[in-house]
GUFI-231643 format. One record per residue (C-alpha): residue in one letter; chain; residue number from 1; x negated, y negated, z. Coordinates in Angstrom, 2 decimals. Example, Ala and Ser with C-alpha at 12.3 -4.5 7.8 and 13.67 -1.06 7.14 Angstrom:
<atoms>
{atom A, A, 1, {-12.30, 4.50, 7.80}}
{atom S, A, 2, {-13.67, 1.06, 7.14}}
</atoms>
This chain:
<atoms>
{atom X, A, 1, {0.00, 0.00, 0.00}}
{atom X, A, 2, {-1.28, -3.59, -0.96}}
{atom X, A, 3, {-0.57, -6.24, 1.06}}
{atom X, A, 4, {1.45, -9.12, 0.46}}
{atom X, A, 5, {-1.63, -11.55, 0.76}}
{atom X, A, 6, {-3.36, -10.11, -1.64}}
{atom X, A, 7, {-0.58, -10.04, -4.35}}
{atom X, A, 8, {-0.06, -7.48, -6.69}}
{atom X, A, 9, {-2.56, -5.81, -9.09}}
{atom X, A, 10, {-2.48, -6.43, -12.52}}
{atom X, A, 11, {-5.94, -5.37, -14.47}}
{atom X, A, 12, {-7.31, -8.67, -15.55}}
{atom X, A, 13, {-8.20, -7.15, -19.16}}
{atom X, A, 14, {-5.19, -5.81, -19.58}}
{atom X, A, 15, {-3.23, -9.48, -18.76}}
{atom X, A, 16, {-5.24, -11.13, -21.02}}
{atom X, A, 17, {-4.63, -8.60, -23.64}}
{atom X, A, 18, {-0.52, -9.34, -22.99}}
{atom X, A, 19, {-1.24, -12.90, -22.94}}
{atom X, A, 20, {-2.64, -12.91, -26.60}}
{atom X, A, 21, {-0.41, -10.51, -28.36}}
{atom X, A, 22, {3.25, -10.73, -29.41}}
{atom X, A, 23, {6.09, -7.82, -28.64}}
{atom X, A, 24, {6.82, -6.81, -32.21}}
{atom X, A, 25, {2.48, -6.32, -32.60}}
{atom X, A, 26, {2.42, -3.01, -31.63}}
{atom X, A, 27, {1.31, -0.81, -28.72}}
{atom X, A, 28, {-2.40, -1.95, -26.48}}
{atom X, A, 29, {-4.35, 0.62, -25.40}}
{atom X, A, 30, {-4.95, 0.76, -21.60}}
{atom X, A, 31, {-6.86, 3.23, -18.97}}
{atom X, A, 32, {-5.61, 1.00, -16.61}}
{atom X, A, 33, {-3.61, 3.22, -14.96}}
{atom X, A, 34, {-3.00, 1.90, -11.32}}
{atom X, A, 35, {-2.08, -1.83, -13.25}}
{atom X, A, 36, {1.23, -2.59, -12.00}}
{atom X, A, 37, {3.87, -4.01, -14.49}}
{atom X, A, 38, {4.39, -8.04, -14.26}}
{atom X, A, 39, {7.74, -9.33, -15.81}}
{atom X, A, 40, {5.65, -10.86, -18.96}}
{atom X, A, 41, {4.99, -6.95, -19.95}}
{atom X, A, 42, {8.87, -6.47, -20.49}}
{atom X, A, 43, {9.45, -5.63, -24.25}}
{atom X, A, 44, {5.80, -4.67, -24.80}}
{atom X, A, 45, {4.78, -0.97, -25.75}}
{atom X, A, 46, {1.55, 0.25, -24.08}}
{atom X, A, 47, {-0.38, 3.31, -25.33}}
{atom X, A, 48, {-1.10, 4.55, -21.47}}
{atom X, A, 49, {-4.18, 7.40, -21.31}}
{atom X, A, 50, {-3.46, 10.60, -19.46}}
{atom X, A, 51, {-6.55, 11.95, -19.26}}
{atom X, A, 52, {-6.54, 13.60, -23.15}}
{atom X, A, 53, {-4.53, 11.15, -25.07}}
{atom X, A, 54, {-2.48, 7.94, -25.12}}
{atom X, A, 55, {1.44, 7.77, -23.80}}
{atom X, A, 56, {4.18, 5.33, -25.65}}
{atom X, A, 57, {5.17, 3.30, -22.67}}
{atom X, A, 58, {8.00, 0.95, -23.79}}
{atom X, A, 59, {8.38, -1.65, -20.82}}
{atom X, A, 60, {11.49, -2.38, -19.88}}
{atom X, A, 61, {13.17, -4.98, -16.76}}
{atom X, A, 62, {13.77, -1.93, -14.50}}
{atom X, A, 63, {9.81, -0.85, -14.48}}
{atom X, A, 64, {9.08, -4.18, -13.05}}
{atom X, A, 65, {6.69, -3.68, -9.78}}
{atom X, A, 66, {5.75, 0.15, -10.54}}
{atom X, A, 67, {2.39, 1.22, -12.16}}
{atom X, A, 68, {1.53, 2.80, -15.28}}
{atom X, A, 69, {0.70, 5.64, -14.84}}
{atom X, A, 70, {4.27, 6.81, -13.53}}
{atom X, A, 71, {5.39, 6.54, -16.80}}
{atom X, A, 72, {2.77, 8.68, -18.01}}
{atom X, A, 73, {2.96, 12.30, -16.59}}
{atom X, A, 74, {-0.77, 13.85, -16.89}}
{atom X, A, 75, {0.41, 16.99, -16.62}}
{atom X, A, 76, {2.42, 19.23, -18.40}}
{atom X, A, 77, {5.23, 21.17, -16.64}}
{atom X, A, 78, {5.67, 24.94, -17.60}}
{atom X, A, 79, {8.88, 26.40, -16.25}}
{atom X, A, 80, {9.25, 27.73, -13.52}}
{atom X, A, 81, {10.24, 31.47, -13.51}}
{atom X, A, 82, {8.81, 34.43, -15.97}}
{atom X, A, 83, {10.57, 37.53, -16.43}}
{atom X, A, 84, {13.17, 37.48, -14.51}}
{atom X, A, 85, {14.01, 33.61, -15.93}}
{atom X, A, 86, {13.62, 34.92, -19.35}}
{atom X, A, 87, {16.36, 37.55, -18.70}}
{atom X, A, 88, {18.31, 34.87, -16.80}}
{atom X, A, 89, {17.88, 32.77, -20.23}}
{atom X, A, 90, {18.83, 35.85, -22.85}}
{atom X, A, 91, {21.81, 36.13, -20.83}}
{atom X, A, 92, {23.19, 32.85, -21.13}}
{atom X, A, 93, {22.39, 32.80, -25.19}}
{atom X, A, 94, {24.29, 35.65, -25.63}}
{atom X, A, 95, {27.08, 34.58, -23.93}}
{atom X, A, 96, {27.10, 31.08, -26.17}}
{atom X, A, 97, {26.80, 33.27, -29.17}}
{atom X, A, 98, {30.05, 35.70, -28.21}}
{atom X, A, 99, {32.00, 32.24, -26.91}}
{atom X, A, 100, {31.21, 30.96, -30.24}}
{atom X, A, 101, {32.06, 34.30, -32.14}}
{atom X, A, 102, {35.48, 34.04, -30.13}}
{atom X, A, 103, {36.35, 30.19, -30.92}}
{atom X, A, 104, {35.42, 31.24, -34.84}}
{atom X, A, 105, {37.78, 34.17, -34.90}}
{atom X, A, 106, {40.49, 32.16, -32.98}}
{atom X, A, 107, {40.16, 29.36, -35.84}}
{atom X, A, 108, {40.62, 31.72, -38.30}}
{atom X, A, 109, {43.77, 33.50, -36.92}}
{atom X, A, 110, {45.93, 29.71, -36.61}}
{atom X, A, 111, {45.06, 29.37, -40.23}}
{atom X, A, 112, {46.77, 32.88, -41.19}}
</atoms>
């Protein structure tokens, strides 16, 4: 936690950067992960690294006061689960496919 004296952190590059570019100019590149978002980033698209490559992070009024790098997961989530989700998952297709199957076939009996 920062304290209030201090004032928030914005990454000096990374203002100056905002200061000099337009919305509509496309996305700036950043490793400044811990930067917090001022309200002059709102509308502006930053390319935000995760550690291999660079996240679209379109900034919006709501983001105002959070950092970066929450909008840019560095991981990648893999489901939870393994066989027994899979069967859970088979399960539930086939049951779409025989609801299906039975709306089809209902559809065609009110047109006869």
């Amino acid at each position: 936690m920062r304290s209030l004296k201090k004032g928030p952190y914005v990454d000096e590059k990374l203002a100056k950067k905002v200061a000099h570019r337009k919305p509509s100019d496309g996305g700036i590149k950043t490793w400044a992960r811990a930067s917090q978002i001022a309200p002059e980033f709102v509308g502006y698209t930053f390319l935000v690294h995760t550690g291999k490559n660079f996240a679209d992070v379109l900034v919006t009024e709501d983001m105002v006061g959070h950092r970066l790098g929450e909008f840019a997961p560095t991981t990648k989530f893999v489901r939870h689960g393994g066989k027994m989700q899979k069967e859970i998952d088979t399960k539930a297709k086939q049951s779409e496919i025989a609801a299906a199957q039975a709306a089809k076939a209902a559809g065609e009996a009110k047109k006869k």
